[in-house]
C-alpha positions as CSV (number, residue, x, y, z in Angstrom):
1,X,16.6,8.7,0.4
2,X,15.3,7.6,-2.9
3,X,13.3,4.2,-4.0
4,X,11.5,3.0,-6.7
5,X,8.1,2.8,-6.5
6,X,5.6,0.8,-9.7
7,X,2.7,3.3,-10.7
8,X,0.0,0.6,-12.0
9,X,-0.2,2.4,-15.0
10,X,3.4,3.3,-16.0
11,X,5.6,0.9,-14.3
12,X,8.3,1.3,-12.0
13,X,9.9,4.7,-11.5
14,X,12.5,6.5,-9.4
15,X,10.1,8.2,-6.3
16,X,11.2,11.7,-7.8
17,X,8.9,10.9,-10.5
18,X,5.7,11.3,-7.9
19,X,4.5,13.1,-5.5
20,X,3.6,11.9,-1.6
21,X,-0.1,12.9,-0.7
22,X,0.0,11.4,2.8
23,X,-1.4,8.5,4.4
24,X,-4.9,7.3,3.5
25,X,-7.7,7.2,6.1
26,X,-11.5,7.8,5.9
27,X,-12.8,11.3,5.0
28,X,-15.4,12.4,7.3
29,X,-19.2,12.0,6.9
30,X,-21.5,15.1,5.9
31,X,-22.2,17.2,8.6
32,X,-19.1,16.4,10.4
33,X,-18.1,18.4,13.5
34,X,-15.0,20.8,12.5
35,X,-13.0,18.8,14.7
36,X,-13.8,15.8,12.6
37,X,-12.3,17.8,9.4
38,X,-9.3,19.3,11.4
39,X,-8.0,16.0,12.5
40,X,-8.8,14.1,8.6
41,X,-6.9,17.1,7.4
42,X,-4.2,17.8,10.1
43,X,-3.6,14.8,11.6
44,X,-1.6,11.9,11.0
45,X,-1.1,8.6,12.6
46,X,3.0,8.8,11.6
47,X,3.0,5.1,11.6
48,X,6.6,3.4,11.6
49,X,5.2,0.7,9.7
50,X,3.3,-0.8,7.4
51,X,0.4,2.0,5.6
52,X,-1.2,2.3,3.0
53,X,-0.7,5.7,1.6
54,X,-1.5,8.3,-1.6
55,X,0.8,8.9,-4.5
56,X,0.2,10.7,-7.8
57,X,2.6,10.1,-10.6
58,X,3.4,13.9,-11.6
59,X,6.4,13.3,-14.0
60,X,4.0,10.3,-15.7
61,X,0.6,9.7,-16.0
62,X,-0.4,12.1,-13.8
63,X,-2.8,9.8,-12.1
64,X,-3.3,9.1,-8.2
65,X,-3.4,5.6,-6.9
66,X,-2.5,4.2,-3.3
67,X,0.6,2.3,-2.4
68,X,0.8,-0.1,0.5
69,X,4.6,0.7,2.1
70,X,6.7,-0.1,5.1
71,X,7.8,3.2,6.2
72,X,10.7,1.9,8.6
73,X,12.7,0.8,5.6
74,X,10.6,2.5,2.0
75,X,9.9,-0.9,1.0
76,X,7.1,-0.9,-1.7
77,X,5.3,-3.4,-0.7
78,X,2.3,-3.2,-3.6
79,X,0.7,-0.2,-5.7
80,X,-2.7,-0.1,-6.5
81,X,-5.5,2.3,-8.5
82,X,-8.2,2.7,-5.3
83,X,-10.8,0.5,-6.8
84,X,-8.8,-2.5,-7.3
85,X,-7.9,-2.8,-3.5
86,X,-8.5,-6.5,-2.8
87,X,-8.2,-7.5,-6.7
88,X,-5.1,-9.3,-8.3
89,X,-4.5,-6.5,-10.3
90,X,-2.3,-4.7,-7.9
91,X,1.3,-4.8,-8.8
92,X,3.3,-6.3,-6.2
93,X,6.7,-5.1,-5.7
94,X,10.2,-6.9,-7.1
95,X,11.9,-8.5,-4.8
């Protein structure tokens, strides 16, 4: 099923353009147990739902950022480079 989804940088593109790298959640401390790094790398929440979740724009300009989507329907809700989280420069999506 195909959607469009805005890279901040290059607007918005057909998804084929990107590339999914999974649902974003904290990367373990140093000196984590092995367990810790197993389930950060293996694991996934598989939320039906709102997440917030890692793209990088392969067929563009090749840059990751993080996208905030509901994963029930593909709606883009908002795209966003990682350090402008809470700032008004994420791009919301069309409606």
């Amino acid at each position: 099923m195909g959607f469009l989804l805005a890279c901040p940088n290059c607007g918005q593109r057909d998804v084929y353009e990107f590339r999914f790298g999974g649902e974003v959640h904290a990367r373990p401390q140093f000196g984590a147990s092995k367990k810790d790094w197993m389930d950060y790398v293996y694991r996934r929440s598989n939320t039906a739902g709102v997440e917030n979740e890692w793209w990088y724009h392969r067929m563009g300009c090749r840059r990751w950022f993080q996208a905030t989507r509901d994963t029930t329907n593909n709606s883009v809700l908002r795209t966003f480079w990682t350090d402008q989280e809470g700032s008004d420069n994420a791009v919301r999506a069309r409606k």
